[in-house]
N, C-alpha and C positions, 0 to 999 in steps of 0.2 A: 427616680426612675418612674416613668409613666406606666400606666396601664392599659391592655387589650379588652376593648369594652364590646359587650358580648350581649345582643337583646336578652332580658329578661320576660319575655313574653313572648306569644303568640306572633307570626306577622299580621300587621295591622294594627296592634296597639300602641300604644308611646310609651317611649324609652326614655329615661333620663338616665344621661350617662354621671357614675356616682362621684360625690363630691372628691377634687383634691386631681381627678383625670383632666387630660388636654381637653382645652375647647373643643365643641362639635356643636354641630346642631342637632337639636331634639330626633330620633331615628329609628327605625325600626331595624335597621342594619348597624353591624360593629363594624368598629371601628379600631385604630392603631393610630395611635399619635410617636410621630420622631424627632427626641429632643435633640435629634443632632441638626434638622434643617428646618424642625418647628412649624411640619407641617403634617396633617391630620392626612390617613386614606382611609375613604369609606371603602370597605371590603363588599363588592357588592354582589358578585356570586362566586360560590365554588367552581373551580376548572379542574382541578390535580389535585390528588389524594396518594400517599404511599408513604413505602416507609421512610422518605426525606421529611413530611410534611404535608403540608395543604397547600397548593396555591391559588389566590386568590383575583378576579378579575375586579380592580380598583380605581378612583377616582379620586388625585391629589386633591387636595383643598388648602392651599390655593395651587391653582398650577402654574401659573408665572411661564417658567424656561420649560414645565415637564410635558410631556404628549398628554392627550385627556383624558387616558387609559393609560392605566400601567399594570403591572402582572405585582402581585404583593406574595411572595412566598414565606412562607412561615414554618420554622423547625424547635425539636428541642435540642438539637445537636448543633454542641458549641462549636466541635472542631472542623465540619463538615460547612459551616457559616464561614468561620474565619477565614478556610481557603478561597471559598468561593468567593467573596469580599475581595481578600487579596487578588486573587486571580483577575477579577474583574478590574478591576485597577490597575494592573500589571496591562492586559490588553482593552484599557479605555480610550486609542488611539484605532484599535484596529476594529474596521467598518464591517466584519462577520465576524465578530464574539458579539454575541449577546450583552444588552448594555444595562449595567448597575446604578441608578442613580442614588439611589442611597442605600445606607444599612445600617439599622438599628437594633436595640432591645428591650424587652418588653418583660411587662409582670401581667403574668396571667393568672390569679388566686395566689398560690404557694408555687406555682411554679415560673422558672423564667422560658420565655420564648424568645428566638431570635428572627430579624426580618429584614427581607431583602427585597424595595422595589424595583422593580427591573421591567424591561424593554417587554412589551408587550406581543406574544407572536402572533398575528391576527389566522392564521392559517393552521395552528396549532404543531405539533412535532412532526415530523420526515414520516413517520408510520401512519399517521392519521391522516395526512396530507394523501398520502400516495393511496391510500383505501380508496381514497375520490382521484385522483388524476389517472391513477394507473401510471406504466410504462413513458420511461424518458428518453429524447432522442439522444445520440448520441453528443450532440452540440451541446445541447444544456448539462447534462452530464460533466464535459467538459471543465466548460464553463465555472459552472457550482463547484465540485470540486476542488477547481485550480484556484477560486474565492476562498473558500471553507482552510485551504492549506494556507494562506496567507496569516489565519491566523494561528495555526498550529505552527506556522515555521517559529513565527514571533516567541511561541514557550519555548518550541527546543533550542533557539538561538539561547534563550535565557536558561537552558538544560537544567531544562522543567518537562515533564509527562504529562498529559491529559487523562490516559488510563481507563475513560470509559465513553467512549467514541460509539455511542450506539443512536439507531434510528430515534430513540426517547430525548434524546440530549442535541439532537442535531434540530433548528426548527426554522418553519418555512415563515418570512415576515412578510414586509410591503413589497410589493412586486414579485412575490413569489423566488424573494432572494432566501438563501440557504443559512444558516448564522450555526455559529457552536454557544454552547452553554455547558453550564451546571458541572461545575469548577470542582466539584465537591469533594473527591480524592486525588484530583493532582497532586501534583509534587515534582520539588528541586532535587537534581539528581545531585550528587556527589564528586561521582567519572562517569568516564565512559562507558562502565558497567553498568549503569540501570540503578533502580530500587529493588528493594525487596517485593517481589510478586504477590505482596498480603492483603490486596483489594483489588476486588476487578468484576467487571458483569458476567458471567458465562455465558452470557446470551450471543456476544460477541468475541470473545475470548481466545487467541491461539491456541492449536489441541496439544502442541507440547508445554504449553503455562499449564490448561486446564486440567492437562493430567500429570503435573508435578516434575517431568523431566527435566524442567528448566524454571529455574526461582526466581529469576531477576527480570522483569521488565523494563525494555529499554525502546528507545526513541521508534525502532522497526517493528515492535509492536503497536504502537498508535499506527504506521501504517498501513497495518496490516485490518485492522478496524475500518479504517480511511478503503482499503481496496473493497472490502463485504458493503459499504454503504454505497459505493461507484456501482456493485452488484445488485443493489435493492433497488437503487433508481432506475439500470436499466431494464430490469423483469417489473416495475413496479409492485413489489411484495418483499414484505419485511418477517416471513417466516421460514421461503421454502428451505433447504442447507444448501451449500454450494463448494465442493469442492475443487481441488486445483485442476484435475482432470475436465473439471464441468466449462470450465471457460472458453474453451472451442465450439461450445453453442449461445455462446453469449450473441445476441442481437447488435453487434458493433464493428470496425473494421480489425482485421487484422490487428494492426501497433495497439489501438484500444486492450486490444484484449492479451497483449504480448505486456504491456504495463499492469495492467489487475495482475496477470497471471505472478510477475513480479514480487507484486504485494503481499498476496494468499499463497507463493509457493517457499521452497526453502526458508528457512528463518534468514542464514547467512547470505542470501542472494538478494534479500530483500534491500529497495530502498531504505537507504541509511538515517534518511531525516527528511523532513517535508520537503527542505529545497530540493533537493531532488526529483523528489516526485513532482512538483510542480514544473520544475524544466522538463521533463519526459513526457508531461504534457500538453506543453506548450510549443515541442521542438520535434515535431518529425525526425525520428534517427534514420541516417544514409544510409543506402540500401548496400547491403553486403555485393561487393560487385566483383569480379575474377580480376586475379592477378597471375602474374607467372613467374615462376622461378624456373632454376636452369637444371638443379638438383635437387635428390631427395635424402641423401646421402647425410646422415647423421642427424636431419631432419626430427622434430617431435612431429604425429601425424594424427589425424583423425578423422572418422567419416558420417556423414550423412546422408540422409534420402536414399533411392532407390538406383541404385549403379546400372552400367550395362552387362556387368558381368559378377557373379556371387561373391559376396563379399565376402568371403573363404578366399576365395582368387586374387580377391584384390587386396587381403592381408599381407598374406604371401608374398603375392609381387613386390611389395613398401619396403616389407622388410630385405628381398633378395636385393632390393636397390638400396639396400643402407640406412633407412628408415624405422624410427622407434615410435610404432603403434600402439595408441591409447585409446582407451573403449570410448573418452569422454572427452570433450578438451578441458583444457586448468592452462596453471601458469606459464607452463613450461612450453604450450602446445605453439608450433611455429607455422602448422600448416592446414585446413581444413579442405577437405574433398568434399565438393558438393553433389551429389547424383538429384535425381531427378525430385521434386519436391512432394511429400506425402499430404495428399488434401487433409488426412486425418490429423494432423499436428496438433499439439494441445493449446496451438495460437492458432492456427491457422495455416495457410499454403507458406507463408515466411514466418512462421513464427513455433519452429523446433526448439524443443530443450536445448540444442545443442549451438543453434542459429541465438538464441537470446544470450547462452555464455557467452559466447566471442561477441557478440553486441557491449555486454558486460565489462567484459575483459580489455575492448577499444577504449571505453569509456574512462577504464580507470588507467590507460597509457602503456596496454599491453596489448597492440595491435596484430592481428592474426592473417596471413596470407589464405585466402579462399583460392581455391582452382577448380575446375570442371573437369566432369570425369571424362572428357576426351582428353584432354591436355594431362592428365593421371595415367592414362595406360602408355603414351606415345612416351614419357619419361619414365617409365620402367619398363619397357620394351627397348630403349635406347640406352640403357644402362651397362657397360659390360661386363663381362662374368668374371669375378675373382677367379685367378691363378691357384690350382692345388696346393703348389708350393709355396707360397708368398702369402695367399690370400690377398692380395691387389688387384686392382683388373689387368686384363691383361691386354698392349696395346694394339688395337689394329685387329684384336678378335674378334670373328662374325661373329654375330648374336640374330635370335628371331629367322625371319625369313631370309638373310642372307647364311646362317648358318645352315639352314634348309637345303638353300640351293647348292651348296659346296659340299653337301653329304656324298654327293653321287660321285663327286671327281674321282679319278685315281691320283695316286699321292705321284710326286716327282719322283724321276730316275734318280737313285740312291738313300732315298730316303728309307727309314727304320721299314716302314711296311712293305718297302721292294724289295729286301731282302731274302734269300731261304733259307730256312732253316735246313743245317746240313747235320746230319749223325757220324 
């Protein structure tokens, strides 16, 4: 096993690295030699400090295939290496993970250290980046994201977790491309249940993990990580808090922000796995358009936006037409009433709680009849009125304004009301 050679002096003096250690040249900087590809990095300054380690800004010797800089991280933690190792191997194909060219071990005095040279991000992580760029347009945003997911689809296909998907671990390289890193608590799930929720940043963390309600971390939690990072870029700031409610002042169009809202709202509504979100990005969803139907009669019903007439009224009416109204839509819903649309929505002018379900609900092959609240009142004004006795309607009975008009008649000769009562 080689050793981590460390000046013994001042800078400026000469170093001789001690007998029995990998070749170097004589240096006033340490060094790390790798007997797995038998090549020396001089560590040449400090960049990252915490409690993973140090990493180091490095220069292979020789560099042959490698870039002329590499990033050299260095830990004591064996098991937080080996993933990241693995992981890194696992996604050494995909052009946004963070790339591992080698990984070794080292003897530092009595203790061992582990080290991992890797891809260099000349732009430093998504937090530092963005303190100088500020605010993202909505294109790049896009963009980077639906990159960055590319490599997150690739773990959960292999249902695997990334687990800590924060601005520190996301980093900005050449061209100002996006990349994931720093593998270091991933993990292979088992099912479709998740891991156990025993490691995680809180800094980016769902508040039902954070506060114990829910122990298992699964795939919709990375996206949910994935939706707070699409919120950093476009405020450029990686502190303020953001909740679900807050996404209707997001700087982006409508769908933009009907997707985030996705990500950071409901647990269970949440995109399921990256492919997902990646198509919801790349795919304009159709716009919810009217349809019509003949009845409403046994109908599941629900409503939206702002009607012409109080939605007290318009309950009423669903149900006197045979219609089973629901505060919300779900599975069962077959019909939505649109009224007029509320600029305040928590997406925007199309982008209702209630408008993103049925978006939801088309998706997964439960498609929902939309109607307008003119074509809503004309089918329950034309509906007619159950019989006392039967409970049926009854046929040929006025209803609305033709019963109006037939109030005034007098009834036919021998009919019950032309009758007198006689003593």
């Amino acid at each position: 096993m080689a050793t981590l050679d460390r000046p013994a002096a001042p800078p400026g003096a000469a170093y001789t690295p001690p007998s029995g250690t990998a070749p170097a040249a004589q240096s006033t900087v340490p060094t790390a030699y790798s007997c797995e590809t038998g090549r020396t990095y001089r560590l040449d300054r400090l960049i990252g400090k915490g409690g993973f380690g140090e990493v180091y800004l490095a220069t292979p010797i020789p560099a042959d295939s490698y870039p002329a800089q590499v990033c050299v991280k260095i830990s004591e933690r064996m098991s937080a290496w080996l993933r990241e190792a693995y992981f890194a191997e696992l996604l050494g194909r995909e052009p946004r993970a963070l790339r591992v060219f080698d990984r070794f071990a080292v003897v530092d005095g009595t203790h061992m250290r582990y080290c991992l040279a890797m891809e260099y991000a000349e732009h430093g992580d998504l937090g530092t980046w963005l303190e100088r760029k500020g605010p993202q347009s909505e294109r790049f945003v896009r963009r980077e994201i639906a990159a960055i997911l590319q490599a997150l689809d690739a773990l959960h296909r292999g249902q695997a977790l990334h687990r800590d998907l924060t601005p520190f671990n996301v980093f900005v390289c050449k061209d100002e491309q996006l990349k994931l890193g720093d593998f270091g608590i991933a993990m292979h799930q088992l099912s479709r249940r998740g891991v156990t929720a025993d490691a995680f940043n809180p800094f980016n963390v769902p508040n039902e993990i954070a506060w114990g309600r829910v122990r298992r971390w699964q795939q919709r939690d990375d996206i949910y990580q994935i939706g707070l990072i699409a919120v950093m870029l476009l405020r450029g700031d990686i502190t303020s808090p953001i909740r679900s409610r807050d996404v209707r002042g997001l700087p982006c169009s409508d769908q933009l922000k009907e997707v985030i809202h996705r990500c950071l709202g409901v647990r269970g509504k949440r995109y399921e796995a990256a492919g997902d979100l990646i198509a919801a990005l790349r795919q304009r969803p159709r716009e919810l358009r009217l349809g019509r139907i003949r009845s409403l009669a046994g109908k599941h019903l629900s409503f939206t936006g702002f009607l012409s007439r109080p939605r007290s009224e318009a309950i009423a009416a669903a149900r006197k037409a045979g219609a089973i109204v629901q505060s919300k839509p779900g599975q069962s819903t077959d019909v939505l009433v649109r009224g007029r649309p509320n600029a305040l929505q928590i997406a925007g002018t199309v982008g209702g709680l209630k408008l993103i379900e049925i978006r939801r609900l088309a998706a997964r092959g439960h498609p929902v009849t939309v109607i307008g609240d003119g074509q809503f009142w004309k089918l329950v004004e034309s509906t007619p009125l159950p019989s006392r006795e039967t409970g049926r309607p009854v046929k040929g009975k006025p209803t609305g304004r033709d019963a109006r008009r037939s109030a005034g008649r007098p009834a036919k000769k021998g009919g019950a009301s032309s009758r007198r009562l006689t003593h």
